[in-house]
N, CA, C and O atoms as CSV, one atom per row, in Angstrom:
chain,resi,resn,atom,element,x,y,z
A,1,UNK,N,N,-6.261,-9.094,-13.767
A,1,UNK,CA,C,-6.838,-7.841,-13.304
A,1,UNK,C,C,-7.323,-8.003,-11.866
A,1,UNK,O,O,-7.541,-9.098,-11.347
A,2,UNK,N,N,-7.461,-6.921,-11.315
A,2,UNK,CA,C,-7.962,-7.179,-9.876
A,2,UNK,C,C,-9.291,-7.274,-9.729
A,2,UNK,O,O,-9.833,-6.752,-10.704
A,3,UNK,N,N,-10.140,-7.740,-8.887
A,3,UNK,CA,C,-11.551,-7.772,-9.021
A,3,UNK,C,C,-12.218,-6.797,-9.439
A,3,UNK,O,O,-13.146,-6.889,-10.242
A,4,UNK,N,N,-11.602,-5.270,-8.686
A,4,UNK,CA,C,-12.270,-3.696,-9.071
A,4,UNK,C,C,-12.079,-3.449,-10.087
A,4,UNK,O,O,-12.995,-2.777,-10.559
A,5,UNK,N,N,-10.885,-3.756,-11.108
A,5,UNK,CA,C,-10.844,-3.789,-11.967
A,5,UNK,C,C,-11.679,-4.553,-13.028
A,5,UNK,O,O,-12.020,-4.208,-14.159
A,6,UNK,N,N,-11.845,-5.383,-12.519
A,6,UNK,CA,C,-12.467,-6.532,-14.022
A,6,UNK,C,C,-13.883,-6.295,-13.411
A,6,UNK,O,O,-14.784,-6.867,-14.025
A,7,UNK,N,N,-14.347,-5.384,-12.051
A,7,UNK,CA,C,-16.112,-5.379,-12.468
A,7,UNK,C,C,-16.541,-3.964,-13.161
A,7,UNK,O,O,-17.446,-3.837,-13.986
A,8,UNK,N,N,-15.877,-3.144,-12.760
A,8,UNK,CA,C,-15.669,-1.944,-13.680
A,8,UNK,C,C,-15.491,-1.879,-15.355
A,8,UNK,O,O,-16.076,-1.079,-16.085
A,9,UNK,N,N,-14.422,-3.044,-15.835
A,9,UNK,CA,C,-14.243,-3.283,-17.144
A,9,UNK,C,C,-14.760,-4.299,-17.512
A,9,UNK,O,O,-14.501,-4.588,-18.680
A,10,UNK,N,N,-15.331,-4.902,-17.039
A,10,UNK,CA,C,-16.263,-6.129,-17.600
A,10,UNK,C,C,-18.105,-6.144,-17.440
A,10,UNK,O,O,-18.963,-7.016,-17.574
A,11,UNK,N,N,-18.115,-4.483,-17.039
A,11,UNK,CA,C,-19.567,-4.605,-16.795
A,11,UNK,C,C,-20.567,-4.742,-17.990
A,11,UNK,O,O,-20.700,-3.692,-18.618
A,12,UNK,N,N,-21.217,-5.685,-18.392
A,12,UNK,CA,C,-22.377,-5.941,-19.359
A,12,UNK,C,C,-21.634,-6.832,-20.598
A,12,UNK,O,O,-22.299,-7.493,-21.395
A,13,UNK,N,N,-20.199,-6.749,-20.635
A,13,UNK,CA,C,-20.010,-7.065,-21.706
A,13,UNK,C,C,-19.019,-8.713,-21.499
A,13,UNK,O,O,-19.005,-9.519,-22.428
A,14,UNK,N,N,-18.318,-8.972,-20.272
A,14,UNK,CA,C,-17.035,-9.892,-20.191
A,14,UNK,C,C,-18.204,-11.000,-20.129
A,14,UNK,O,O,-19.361,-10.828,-19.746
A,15,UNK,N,N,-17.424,-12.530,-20.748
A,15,UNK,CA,C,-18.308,-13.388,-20.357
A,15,UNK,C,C,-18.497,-14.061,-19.069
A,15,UNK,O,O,-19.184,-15.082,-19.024
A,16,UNK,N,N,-17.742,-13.394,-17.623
A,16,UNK,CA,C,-18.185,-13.835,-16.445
A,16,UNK,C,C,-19.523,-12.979,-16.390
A,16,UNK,O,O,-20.556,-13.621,-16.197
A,17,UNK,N,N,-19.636,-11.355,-16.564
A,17,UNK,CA,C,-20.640,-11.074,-16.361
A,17,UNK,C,C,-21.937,-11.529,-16.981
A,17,UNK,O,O,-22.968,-11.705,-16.331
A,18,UNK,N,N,-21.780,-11.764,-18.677
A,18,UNK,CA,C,-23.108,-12.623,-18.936
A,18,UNK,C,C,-23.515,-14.034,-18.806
A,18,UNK,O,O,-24.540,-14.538,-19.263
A,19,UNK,N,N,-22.396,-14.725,-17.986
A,19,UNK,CA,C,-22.564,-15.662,-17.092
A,19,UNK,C,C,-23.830,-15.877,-15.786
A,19,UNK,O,O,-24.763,-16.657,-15.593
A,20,UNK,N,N,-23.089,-14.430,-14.914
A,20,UNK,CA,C,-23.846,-14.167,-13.831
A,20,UNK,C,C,-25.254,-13.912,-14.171
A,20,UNK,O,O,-26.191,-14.577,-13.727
A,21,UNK,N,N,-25.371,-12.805,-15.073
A,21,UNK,CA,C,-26.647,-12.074,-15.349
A,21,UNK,C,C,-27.780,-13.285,-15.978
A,21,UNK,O,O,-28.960,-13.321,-15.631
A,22,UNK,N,N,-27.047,-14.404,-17.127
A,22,UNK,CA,C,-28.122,-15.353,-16.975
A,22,UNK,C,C,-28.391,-15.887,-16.070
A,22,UNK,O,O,-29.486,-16.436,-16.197
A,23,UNK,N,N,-27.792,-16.086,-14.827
A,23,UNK,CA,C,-28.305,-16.717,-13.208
A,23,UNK,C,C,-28.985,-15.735,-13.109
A,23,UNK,O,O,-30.019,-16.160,-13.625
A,24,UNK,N,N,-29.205,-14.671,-12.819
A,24,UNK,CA,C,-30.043,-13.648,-12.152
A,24,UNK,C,C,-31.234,-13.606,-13.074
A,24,UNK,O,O,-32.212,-13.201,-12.444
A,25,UNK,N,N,-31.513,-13.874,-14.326
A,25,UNK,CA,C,-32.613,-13.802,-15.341
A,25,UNK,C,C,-33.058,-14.969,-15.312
A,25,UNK,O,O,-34.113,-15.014,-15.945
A,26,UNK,N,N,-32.702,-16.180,-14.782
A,26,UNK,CA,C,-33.311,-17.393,-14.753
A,26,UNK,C,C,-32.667,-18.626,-15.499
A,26,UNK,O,O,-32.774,-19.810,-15.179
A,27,UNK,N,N,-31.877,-18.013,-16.713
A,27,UNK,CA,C,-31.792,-18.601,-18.008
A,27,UNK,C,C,-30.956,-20.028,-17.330
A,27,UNK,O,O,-31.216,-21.139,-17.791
A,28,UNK,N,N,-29.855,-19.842,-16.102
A,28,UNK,CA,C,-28.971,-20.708,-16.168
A,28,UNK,C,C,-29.554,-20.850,-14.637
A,28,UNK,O,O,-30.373,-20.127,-14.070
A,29,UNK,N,N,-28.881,-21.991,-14.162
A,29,UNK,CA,C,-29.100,-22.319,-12.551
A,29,UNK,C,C,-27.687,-21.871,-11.790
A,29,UNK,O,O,-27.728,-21.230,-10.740
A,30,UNK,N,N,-26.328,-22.301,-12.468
A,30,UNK,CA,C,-25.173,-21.746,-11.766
A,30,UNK,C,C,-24.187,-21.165,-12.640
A,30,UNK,O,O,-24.318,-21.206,-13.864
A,31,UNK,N,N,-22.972,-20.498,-11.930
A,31,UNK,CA,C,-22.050,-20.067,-12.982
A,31,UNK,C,C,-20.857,-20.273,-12.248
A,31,UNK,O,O,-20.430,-19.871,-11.166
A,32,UNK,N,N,-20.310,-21.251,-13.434
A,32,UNK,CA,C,-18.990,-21.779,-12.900
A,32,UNK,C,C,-17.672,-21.104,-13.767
A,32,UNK,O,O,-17.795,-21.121,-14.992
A,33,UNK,N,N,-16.849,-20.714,-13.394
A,33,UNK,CA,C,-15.839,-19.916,-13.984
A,33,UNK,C,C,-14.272,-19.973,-13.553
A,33,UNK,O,O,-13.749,-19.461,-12.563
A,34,UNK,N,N,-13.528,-20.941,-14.844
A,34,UNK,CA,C,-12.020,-21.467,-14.412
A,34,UNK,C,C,-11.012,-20.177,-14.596
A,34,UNK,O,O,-9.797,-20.296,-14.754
A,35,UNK,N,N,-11.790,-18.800,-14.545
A,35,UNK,CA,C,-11.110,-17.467,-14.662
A,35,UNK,C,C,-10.749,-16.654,-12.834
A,35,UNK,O,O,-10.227,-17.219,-11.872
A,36,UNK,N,N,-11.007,-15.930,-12.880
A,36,UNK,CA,C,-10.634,-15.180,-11.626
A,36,UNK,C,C,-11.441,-14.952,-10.860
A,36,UNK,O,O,-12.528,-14.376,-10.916
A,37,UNK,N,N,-10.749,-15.543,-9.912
A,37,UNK,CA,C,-11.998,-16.330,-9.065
A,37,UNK,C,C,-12.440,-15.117,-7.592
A,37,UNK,O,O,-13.397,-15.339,-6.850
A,38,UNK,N,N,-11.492,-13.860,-7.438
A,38,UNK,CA,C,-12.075,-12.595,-7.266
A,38,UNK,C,C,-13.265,-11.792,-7.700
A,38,UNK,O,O,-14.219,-11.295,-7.100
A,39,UNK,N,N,-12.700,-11.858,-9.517
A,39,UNK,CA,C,-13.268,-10.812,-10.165
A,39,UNK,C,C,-14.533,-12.005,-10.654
A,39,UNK,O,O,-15.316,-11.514,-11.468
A,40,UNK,N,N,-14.780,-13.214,-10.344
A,40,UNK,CA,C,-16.306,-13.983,-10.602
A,40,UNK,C,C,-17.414,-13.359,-8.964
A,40,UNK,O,O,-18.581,-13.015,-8.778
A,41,UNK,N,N,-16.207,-13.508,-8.151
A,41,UNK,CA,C,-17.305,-12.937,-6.801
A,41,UNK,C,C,-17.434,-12.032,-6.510
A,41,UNK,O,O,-18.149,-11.791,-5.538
A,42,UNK,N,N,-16.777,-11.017,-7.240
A,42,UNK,CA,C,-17.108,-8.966,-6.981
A,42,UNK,C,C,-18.168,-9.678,-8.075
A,42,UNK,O,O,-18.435,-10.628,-7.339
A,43,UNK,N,N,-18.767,-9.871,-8.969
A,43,UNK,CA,C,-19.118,-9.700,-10.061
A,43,UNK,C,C,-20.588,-10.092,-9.585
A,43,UNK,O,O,-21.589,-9.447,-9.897
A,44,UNK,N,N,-20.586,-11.374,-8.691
A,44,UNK,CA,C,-21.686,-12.203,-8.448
A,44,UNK,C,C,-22.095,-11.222,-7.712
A,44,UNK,O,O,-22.864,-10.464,-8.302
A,45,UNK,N,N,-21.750,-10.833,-6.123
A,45,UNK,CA,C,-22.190,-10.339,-5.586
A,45,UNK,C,C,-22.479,-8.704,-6.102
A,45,UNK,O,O,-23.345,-7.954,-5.653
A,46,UNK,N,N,-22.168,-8.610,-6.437
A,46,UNK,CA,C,-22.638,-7.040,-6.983
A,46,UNK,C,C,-23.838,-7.321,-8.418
A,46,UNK,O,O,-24.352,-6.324,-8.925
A,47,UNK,N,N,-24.033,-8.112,-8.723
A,47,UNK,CA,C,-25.220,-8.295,-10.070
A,47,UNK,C,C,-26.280,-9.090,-8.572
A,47,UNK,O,O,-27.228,-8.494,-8.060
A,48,UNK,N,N,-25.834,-10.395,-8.163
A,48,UNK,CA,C,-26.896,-11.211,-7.602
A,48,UNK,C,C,-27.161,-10.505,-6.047
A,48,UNK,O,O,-28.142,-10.912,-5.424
A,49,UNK,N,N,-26.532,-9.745,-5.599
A,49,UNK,CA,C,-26.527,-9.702,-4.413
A,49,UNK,C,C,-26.400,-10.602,-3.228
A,49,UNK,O,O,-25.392,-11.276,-3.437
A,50,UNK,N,N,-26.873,-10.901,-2.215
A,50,UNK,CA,C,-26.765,-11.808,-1.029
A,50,UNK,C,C,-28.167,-12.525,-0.515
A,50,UNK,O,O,-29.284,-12.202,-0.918
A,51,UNK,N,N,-28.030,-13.030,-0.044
A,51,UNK,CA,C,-29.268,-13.976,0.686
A,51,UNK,C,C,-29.047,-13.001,2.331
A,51,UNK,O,O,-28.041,-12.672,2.961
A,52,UNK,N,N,-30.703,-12.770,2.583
A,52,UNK,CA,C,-30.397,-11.848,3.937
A,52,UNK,C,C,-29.602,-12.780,4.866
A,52,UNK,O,O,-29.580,-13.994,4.668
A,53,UNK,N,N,-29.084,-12.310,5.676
A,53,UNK,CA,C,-28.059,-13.291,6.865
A,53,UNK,C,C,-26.776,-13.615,6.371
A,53,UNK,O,O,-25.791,-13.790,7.088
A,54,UNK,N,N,-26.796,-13.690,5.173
A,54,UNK,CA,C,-25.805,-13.635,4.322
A,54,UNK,C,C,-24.579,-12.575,4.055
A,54,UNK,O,O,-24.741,-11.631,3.281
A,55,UNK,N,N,-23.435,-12.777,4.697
A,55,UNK,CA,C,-22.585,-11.714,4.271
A,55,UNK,C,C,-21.745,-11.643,3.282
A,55,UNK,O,O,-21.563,-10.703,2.508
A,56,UNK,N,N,-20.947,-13.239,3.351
A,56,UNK,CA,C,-19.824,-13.296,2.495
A,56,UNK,C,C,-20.783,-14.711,1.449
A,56,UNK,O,O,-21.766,-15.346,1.829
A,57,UNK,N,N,-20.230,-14.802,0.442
A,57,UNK,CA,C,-20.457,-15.520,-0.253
A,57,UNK,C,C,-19.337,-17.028,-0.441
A,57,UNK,O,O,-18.128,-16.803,-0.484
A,58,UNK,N,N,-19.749,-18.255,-0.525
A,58,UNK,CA,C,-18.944,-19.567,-0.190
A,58,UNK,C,C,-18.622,-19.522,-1.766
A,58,UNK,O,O,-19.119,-18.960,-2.742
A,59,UNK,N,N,-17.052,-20.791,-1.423
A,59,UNK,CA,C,-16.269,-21.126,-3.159
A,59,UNK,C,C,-16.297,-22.730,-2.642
A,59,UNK,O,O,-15.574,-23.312,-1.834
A,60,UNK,N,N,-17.542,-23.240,-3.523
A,60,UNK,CA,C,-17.196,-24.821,-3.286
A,60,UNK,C,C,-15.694,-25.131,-3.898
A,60,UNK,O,O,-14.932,-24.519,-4.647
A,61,UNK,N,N,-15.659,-26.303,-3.246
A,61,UNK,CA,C,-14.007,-26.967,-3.356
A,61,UNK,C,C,-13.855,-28.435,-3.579
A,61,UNK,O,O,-12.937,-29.157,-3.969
A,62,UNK,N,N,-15.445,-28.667,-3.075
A,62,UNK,CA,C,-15.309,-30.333,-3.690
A,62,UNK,C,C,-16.429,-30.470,-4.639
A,62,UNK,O,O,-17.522,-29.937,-4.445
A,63,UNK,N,N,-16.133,-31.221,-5.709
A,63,UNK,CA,C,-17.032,-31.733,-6.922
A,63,UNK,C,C,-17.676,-33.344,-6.546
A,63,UNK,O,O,-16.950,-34.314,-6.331
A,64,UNK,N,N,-19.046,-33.375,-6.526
A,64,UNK,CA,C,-18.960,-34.870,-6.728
A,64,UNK,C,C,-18.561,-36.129,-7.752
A,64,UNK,O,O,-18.698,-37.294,-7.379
């Protein structure tokens, strides 16, 4: 699905979104997701929003 798609159809219910939403409630510290990696950052940024100065949001690439 395309990102607009999967934040539109995944709102409250897909498990990227109750992924995100436990970051935003405290419950979790991060949310890592081997799904679509668009529709995880429409998702983030539209539930978590941005850090001021902040425009775009980073995709780490290296693991330690």
């Amino acid at each position: 699905a395309k990102p607009s798609q999967a934040l539109r159809q995944g709102r409250g219910k897909s498990s990227m979104w109750m992924a995100i939403d436990a970051v935003r409630e405290g419950r979790a510290d991060t949310c890592v997701s081997a799904g679509n990696t668009g529709a995880l950052m429409a998702m983030a940024r539209f539930v978590l929003k941005t850090l001021p100065g902040i425009s775009r949001p980073a995709i780490a690439a290296v693991w330690p």
